[in-house]
C-alpha positions as a Markdown table, in Angstrom:
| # | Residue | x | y | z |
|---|---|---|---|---|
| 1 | Unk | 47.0 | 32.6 | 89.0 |
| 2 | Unk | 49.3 | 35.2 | 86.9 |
| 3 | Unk | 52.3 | 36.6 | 88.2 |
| 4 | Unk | 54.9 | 38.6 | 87.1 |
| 5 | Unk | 58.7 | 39.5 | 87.3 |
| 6 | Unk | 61.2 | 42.1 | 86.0 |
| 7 | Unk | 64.5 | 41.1 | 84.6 |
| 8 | Unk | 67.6 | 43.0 | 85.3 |
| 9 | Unk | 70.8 | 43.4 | 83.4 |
| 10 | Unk | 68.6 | 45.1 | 80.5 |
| 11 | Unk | 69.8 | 48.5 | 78.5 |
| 12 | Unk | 69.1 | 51.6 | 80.8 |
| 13 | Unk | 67.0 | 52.2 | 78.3 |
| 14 | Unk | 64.6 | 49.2 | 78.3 |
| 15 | Unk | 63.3 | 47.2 | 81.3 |
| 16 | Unk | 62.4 | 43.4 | 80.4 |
| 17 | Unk | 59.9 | 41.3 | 82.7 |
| 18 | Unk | 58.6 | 37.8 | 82.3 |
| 19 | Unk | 54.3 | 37.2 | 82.5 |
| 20 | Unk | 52.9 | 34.0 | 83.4 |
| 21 | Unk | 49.5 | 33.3 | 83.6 |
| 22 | Unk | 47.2 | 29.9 | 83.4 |
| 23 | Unk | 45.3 | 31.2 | 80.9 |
| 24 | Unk | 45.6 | 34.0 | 78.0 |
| 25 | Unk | 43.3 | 36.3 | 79.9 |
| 26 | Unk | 45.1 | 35.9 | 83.0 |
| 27 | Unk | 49.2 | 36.1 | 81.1 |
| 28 | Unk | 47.6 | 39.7 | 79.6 |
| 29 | Unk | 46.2 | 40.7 | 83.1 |
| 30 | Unk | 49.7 | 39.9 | 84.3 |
| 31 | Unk | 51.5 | 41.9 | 81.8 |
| 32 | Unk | 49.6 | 45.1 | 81.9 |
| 33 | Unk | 49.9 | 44.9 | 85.5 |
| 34 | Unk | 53.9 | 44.4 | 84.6 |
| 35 | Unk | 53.7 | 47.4 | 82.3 |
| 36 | Unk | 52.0 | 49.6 | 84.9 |
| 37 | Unk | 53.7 | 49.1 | 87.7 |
| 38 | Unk | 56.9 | 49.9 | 85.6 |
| 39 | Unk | 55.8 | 53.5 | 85.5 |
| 40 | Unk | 53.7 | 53.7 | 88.8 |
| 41 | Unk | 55.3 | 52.3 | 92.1 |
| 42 | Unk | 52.3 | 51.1 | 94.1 |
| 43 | Unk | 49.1 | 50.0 | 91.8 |
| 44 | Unk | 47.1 | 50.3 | 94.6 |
| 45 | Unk | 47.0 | 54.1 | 94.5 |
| 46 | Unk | 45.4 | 53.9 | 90.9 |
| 47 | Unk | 41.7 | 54.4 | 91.9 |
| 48 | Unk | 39.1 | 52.7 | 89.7 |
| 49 | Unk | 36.6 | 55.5 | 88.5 |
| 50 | Unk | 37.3 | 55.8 | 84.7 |
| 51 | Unk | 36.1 | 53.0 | 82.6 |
| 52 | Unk | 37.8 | 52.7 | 79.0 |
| 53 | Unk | 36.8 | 49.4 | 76.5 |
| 54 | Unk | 40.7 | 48.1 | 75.2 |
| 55 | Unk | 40.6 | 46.2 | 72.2 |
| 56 | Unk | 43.3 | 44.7 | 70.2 |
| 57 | Unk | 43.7 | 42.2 | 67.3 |
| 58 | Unk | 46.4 | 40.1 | 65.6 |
| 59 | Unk | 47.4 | 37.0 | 64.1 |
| 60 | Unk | 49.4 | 35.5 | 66.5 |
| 61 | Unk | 49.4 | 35.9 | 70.4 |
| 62 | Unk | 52.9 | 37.3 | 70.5 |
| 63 | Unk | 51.7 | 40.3 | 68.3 |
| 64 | Unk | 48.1 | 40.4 | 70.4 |
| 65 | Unk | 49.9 | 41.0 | 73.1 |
| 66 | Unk | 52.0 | 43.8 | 72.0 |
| 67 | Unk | 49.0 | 45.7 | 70.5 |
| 68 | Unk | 47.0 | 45.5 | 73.9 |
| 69 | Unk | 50.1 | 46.8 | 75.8 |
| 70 | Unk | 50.2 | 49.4 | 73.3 |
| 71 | Unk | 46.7 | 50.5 | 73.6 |
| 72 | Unk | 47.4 | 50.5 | 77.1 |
| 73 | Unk | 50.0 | 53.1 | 76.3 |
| 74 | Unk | 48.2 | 54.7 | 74.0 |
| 75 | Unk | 45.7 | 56.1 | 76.6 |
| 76 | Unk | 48.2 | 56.9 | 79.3 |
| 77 | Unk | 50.1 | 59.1 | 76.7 |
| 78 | Unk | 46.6 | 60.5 | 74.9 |
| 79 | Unk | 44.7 | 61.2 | 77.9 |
| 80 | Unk | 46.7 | 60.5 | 81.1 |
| 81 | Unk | 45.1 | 57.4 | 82.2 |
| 82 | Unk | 46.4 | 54.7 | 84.0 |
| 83 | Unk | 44.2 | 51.8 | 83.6 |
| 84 | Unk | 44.1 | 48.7 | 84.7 |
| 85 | Unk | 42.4 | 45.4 | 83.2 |
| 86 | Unk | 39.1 | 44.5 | 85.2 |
| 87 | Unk | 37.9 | 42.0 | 82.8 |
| 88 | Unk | 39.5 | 40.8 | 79.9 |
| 89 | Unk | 38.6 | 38.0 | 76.7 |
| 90 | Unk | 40.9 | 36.8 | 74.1 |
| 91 | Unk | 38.8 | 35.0 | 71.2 |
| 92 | Unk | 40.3 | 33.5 | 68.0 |
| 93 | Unk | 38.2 | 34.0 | 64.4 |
| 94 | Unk | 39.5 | 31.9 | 61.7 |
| 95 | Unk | 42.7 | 33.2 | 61.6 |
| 96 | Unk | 42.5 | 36.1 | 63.9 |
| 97 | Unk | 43.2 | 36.6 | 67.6 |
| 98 | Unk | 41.3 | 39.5 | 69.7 |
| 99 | Unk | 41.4 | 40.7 | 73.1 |
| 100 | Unk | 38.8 | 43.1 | 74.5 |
| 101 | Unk | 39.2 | 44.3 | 77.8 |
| 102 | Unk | 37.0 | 46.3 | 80.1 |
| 103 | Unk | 39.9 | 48.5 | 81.9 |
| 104 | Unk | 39.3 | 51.2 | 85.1 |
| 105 | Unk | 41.8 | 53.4 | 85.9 |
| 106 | Unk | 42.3 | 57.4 | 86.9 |
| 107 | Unk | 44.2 | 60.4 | 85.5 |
| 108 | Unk | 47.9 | 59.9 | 86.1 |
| 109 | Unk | 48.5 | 62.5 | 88.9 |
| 110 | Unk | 52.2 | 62.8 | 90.4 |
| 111 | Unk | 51.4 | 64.1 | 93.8 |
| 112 | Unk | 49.1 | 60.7 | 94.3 |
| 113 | Unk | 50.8 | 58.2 | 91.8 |
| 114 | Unk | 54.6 | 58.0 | 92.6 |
| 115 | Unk | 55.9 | 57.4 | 89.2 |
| 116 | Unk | 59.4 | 56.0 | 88.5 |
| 117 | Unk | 59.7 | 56.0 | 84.5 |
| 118 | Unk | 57.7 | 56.5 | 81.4 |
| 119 | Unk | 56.8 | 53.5 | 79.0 |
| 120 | Unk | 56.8 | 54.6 | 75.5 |
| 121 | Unk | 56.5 | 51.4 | 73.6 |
| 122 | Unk | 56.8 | 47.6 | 73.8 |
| 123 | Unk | 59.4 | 46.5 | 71.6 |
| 124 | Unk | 59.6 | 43.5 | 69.6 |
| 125 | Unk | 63.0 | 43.0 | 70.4 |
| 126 | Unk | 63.1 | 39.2 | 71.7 |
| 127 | Unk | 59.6 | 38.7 | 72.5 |
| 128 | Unk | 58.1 | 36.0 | 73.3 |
| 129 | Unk | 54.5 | 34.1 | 74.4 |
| 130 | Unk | 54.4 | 30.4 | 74.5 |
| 131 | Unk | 52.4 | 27.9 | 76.2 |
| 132 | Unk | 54.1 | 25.5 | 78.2 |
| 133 | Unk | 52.8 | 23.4 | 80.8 |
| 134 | Unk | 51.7 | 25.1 | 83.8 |
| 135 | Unk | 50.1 | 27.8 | 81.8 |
| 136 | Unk | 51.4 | 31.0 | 79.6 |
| 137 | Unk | 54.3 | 32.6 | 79.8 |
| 138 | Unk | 55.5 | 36.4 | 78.1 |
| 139 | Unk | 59.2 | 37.7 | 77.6 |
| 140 | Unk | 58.1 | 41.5 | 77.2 |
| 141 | Unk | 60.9 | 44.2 | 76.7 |
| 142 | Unk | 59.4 | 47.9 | 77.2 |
| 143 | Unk | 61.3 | 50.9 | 75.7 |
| 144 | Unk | 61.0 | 53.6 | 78.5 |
């Protein structure tokens, strides 16, 4: 089961939240949920009727993480989608990590989506994923 939660006492400019999920898949489903609901108050007003493929890749899972959140980004700030992982795989090929996820969203429209700030980035800034034992877990600071 993922879950997530926001951590206060951050810079105004930054909001921090911690991911946890039992699996890879699920600490990534976790955090883009964690990233959208930081600019979008109630997730369940984001419709499912556009379909993008995400893809990211890296060498590590801190880094893999940070790229998918970023494409993420990418599509809310190049096209005005808010999307949402529906399914999502993270493979490892000799030394490199890669997450694909099948993502449904809808254009970002104020008068429907009741938006509180605007994610530019995810920041490196004391980032974290580790395995422990009950599963994954993410430190994720977002620049807003």
């Amino acid at each position: 089961m993922s879950s997530y939660e926001y951590i206060d006492d951050m810079a105004i400019a930054d909001v921090a939240f911690i991911a946890r999920g039992q699996t890879l898949e699920e600490l990534f489903h976790a955090a883009a949920e964690a990233t959208m609901n930081v600019m979008v108050d109630e997730l369940a007003t984001i419709e499912r009727k556009v379909e993008r493929t995400v893809e990211a890749e890296a060498e590590a899972e801190d880094l893999l993480l940070v790229n998918f959140l970023q494409e993420l980004i990418y599509h809310k700030d190049s096209e005005r989608l808010l999307l949402l992982p529906d399914e999502l795989t993270v493979t490892r090929r000799d030394r490199r990590l890669a997450a694909r996820a099948r993502c449904s969203g809808e254009p970002l429209d104020p008068a429907k989506h009741e938006l509180k700030v605007d994610v530019k980035a995810v920041t490196l800034h004391r980032l974290k994923v580790e395995q422990k034992p009950a599963g994954w877990e993410a430190f994720v600071i977002l620049d807003i």
